[in-house]
C-alpha positions in Angstrom: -16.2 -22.4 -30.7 -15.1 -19.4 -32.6 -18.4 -18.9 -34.3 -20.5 -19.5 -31.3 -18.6 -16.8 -30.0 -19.8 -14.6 -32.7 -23.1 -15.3 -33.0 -23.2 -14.8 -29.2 -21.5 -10.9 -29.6 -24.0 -10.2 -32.4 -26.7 -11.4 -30.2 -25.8 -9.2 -27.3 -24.6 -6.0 -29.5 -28.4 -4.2 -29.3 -27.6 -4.7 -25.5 -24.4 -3.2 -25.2 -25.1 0.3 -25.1 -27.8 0.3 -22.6 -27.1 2.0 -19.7 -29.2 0.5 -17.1 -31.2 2.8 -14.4 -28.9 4.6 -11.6 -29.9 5.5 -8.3 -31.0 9.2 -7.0 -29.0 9.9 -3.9 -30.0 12.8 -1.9 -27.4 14.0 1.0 -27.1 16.3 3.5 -24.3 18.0 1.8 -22.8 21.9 1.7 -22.9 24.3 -1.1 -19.9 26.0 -1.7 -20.2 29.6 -3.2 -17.3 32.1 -3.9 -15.6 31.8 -0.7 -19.1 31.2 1.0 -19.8 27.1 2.7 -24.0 27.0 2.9 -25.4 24.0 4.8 -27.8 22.1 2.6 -28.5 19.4 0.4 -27.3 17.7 -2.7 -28.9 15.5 -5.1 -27.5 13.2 -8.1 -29.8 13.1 -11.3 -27.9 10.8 -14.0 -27.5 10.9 -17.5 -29.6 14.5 -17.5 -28.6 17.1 -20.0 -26.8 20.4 -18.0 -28.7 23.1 -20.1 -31.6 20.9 -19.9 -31.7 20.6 -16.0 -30.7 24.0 -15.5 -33.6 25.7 -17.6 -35.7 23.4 -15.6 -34.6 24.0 -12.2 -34.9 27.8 -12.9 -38.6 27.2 -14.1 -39.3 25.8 -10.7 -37.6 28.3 -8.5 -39.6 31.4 -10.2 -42.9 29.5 -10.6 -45.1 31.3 -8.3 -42.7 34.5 -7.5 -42.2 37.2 -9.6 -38.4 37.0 -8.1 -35.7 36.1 -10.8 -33.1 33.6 -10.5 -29.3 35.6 -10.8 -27.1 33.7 -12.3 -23.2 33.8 -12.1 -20.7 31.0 -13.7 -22.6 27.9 -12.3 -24.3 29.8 -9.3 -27.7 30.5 -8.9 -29.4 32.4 -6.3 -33.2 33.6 -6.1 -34.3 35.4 -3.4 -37.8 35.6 -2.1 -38.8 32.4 -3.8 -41.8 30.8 -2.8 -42.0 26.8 -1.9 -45.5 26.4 -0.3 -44.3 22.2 0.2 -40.9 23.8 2.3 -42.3 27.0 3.9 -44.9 29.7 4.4 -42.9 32.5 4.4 -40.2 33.6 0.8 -37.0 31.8 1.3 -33.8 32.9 -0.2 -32.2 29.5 -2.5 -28.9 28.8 -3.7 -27.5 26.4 -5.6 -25.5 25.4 -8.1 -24.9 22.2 -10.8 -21.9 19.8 -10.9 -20.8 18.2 -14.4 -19.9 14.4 -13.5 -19.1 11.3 -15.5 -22.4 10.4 -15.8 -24.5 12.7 -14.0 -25.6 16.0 -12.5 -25.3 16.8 -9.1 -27.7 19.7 -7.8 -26.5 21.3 -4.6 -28.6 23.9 -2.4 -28.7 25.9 0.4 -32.0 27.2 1.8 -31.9 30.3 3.9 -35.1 31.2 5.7 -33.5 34.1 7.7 -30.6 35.6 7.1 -27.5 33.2 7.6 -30.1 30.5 9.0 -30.4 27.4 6.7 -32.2 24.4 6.8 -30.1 22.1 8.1 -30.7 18.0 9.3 -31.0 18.7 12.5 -34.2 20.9 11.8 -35.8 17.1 10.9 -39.2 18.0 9.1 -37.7 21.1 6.7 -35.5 18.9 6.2 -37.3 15.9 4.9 -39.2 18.7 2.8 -36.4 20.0 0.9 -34.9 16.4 0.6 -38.3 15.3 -0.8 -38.9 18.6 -3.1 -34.7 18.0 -4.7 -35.3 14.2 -5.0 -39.2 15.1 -7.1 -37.0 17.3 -9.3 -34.5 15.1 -10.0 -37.0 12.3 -10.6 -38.9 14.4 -13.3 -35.8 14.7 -15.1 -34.7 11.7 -15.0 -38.2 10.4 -16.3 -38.0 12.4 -18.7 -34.2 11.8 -20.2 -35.6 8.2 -19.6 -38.7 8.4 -21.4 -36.9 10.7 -24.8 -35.0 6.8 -24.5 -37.7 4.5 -24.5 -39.3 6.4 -27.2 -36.4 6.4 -29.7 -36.2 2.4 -29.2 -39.9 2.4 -29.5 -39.7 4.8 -32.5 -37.4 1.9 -34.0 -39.4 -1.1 -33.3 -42.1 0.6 -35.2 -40.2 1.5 -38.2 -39.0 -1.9 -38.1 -42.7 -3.3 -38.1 -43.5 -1.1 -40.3 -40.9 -2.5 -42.6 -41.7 -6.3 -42.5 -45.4 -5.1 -42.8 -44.0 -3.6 -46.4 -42.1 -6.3 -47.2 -45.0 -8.9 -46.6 -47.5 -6.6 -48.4 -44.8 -7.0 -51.4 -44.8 -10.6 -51.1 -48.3 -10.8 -51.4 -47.9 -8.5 -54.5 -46.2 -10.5 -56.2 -47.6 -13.7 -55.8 -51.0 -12.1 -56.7 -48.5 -11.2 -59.7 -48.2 -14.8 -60.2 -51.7 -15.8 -60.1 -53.1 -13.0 -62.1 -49.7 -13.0 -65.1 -50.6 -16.8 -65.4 -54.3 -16.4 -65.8 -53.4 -13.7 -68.3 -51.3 -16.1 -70.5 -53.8 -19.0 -70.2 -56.3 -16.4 -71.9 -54.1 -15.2 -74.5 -53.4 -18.6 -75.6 -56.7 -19.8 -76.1 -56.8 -16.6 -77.6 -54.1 -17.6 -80.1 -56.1 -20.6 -80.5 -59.0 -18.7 -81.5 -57.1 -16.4 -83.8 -55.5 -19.2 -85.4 -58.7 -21.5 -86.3 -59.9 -18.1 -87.5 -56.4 -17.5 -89.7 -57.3 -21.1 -91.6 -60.4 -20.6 -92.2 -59.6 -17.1 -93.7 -56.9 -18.3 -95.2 -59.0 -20.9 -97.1 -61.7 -19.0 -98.1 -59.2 -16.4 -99.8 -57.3 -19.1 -101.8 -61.2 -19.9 -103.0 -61.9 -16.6 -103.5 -59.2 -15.3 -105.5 -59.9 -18.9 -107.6 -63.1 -17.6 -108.3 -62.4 -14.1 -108.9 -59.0 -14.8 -111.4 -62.1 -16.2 -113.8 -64.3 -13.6 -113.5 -65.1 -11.1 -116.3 -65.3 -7.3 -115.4 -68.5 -6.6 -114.1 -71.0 -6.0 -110.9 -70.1 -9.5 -109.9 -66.3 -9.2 -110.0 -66.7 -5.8 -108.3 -68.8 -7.7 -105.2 -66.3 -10.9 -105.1 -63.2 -8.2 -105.0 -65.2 -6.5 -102.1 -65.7 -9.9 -100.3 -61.5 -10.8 -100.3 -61.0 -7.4 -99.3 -63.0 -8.1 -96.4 -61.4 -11.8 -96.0 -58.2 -10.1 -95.5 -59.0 -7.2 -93.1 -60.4 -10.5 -90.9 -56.8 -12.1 -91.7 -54.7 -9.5 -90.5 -56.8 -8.4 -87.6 -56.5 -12.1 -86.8 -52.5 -12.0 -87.3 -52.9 -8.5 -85.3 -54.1 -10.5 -82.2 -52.1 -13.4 -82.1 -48.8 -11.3 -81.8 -51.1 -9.1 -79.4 -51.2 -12.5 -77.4 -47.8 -13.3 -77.9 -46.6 -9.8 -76.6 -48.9 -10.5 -73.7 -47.5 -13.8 -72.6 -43.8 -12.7 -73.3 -44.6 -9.5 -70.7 -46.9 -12.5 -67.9 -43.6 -14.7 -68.2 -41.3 -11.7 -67.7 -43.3 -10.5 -64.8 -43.6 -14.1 -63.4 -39.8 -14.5 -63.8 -39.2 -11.5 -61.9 -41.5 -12.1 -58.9 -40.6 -15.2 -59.0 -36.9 -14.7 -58.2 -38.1 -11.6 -55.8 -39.7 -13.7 -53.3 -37.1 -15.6 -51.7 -35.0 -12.4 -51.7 -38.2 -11.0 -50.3 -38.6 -13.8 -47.6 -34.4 -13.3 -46.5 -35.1 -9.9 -45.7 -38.4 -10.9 -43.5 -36.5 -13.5 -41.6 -33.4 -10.6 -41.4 -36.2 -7.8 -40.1 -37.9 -10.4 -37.8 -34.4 -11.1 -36.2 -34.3 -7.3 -35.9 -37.5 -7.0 -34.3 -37.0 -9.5 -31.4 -33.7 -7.9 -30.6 -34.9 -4.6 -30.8 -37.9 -5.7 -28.7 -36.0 -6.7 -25.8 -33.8 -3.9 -26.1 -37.3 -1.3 -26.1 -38.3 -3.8 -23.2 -34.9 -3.0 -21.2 -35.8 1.0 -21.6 -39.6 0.8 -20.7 -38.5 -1.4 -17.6 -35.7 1.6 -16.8 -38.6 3.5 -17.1 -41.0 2.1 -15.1 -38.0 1.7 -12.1 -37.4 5.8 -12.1 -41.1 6.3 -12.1 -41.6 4.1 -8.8 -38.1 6.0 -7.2 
C-alpha cells in the first residue's frame, strides 16, 4: 500500500504545480483616489506580472493621443485620451492596480465631462468600457498564459531532443559492434596470413643460412647473403603485422566491451526520458488547454 502510494505522488508531482485557468470578472465597481470615490469599473487579470500590466495598460491609454499618463504611487490618470470603441469625443481615465494573492485587479473611472462618469445605468458605454477592460485583461492573461505553455513546450522538446540523442548513441554503438567485430574477423585471417607467411620464411632462412655457412667468398655468397637479407625483412614485416593484428583486435574487443556494457545503461535512461516525456506531455497538454480556455473568454 505504501508503495502504491508513492508511485501514485511521483506520478502526480509534474501536476502539482499547475495552476489551472481563473476566471476574468468584470464589476461595476468604484475607484478610490486620494480622498476622491469615481464610479466605474473593475476587472480581475490573474497570475499577471504588476510592472508587466502596468507598462501595458499605459501603452493602451496613450496609443492614439499625444496625452501622457501621470502617474502617482499606484494612481494613474490621463486626460484627453482617445477610445474610439468607448467614445467620440477625449475622455479623461483613471485608474489604478491592486496587488492580490493571485491576481491584479484594474480599477477605472471614465469621465466624459467633468465629474460625469460612465456609470451602469448609462447601459451601452457601459457595456463598452466593460468589454474594452475585460479585452485587456484577456491579452494579458494570454500572454502570462502563453510565456507558460511555452516553457513546458520548451521542455518537452529538450526532452525529445534528449531520447533522440540517446537513441542515436545506441545506434552508435551497436554499429560499434558490428563494424569492431568485422574488424577482428579481418585481422585474424590476417594473422593467418602473416603466419603461413612467418613458416614459410622461416623455412627458407634455416635453408638459406645452410647453404650459405658452406659457401666460399665470392659473387655467389654475396647474392645468397642478399637473398636472407631479404628473407628476413619479409619475416619481420610479417611479425610487424601479426602484433599490428593483435593490437587491432585487443582495441575491437575493448571497444565491444565498452558498448556492450553502455547499451543497457543507454536503454534505462530511454525508458527513464520516455517516462519523462509522457508526464511532461500531459503537463504541456494541461497549459495549451489553459490556453486555449483564456483565448475563448
Amino acid at each position: 500500500m505504501k508503495y502504491n502510494f508513492t508511485l501514485v505522488l511521483l506520478i502526480m508531482l509534474p501536476f502539482l504545480g499547475i495552476k489551472a485557468q481563473q476566471p476574468i470578472i468584470v464589476t461595476a465597481d468604484t475607484l478610490e483616489m486620494g480622498k476622491f470615490r469615481m464610479p466605474g469599473l473593475s476587472v480581475t487579470i490573474p497570475e499577471t506580472n504588476y510592472d508587466i500590466a502596468v507598462k501595458a495598460w499605459i501603452k493602451d491609454l496613450e496609443a492614439g493621443t499625444k496625452s501622457k499618463v501621470v502617474t502617482e504611487k499606484d494612481e494613474m490618470s490621463i486626460f484627453g485620451a482617445r477610445l474610439k470603441n468607448i467614445s467620440q469625443l477625449p475622455v479623461n481615465i483613471y485608474s489604478k492596480f491592486v496587488r492580490l494573492d493571485s491576481m491584479l485587479k484594474l480599477y477605472v473611472a471614465i469621465e466624459t465631462k467633468k465629474d460625469e462618469y460612465i456609470e451602469e445605468s448609462n447601459a451601452a458605454e457601459f457595456i463598452r468600457v466593460r468589454d474594452y477592460i475585460k479585452e485587456f485583461a484577456k491579452n494579458q492573461y494570454i500572454d502570462v498564459a502563453k510565456d507558460q505553455a511555452d516553457a513546458e513546450e520548451k521542455k518537452l522538446k529538450e526532452l525529445q531532443k534528449e531520447l533522440s540523442s540517446l537513441e542515436n548513441e545506441k545506434s552508435k554503438m551497436l554499429k560499434t559492434i558490428q563494424s569492431d567485430n568485422s574488424a577482428i574477423l579481418t585481422a585474424k585471417d590476417n594473422i593467418t596470413v602473416q603466419n603461413n607467411e612467418l613458416s614459410t620464411v622461416e623455412a627458407s632462412l634455416k635453408e638459406q643460412n645452410s647453404q650459405l655457412a658452406g659457401m666460399e667468398a665470392g659473387p655467389a655468397q654475396k647474392e645468397k647473403a642478399a637473398q636472407i637479407k631479404d628473407l628476413e625483412k619479409r619475416k619481420k614485416k610479417a611479425l610487424n603485422e601479426i602484433e599490428s593484428s593483435e593490437n587491432k583486435i585487443k582495441k575491437s574487443n575493448n571497444a565491444i566491451e565498452k558498448a556492450q556494457t553502455g547499451i543497457p545503461q543507454n536503454e534505462q535512461m530511454q525508458v527513464s526520458v520516455r517516462e519523462q516525456i509522457i508526464n511532461q506531455e500531459a503537463v504541456y497538454q494541461k497549459y495549451s488547454d489553459k490556453l486555449k480556455t483564456i483565448k475563448s473568454y
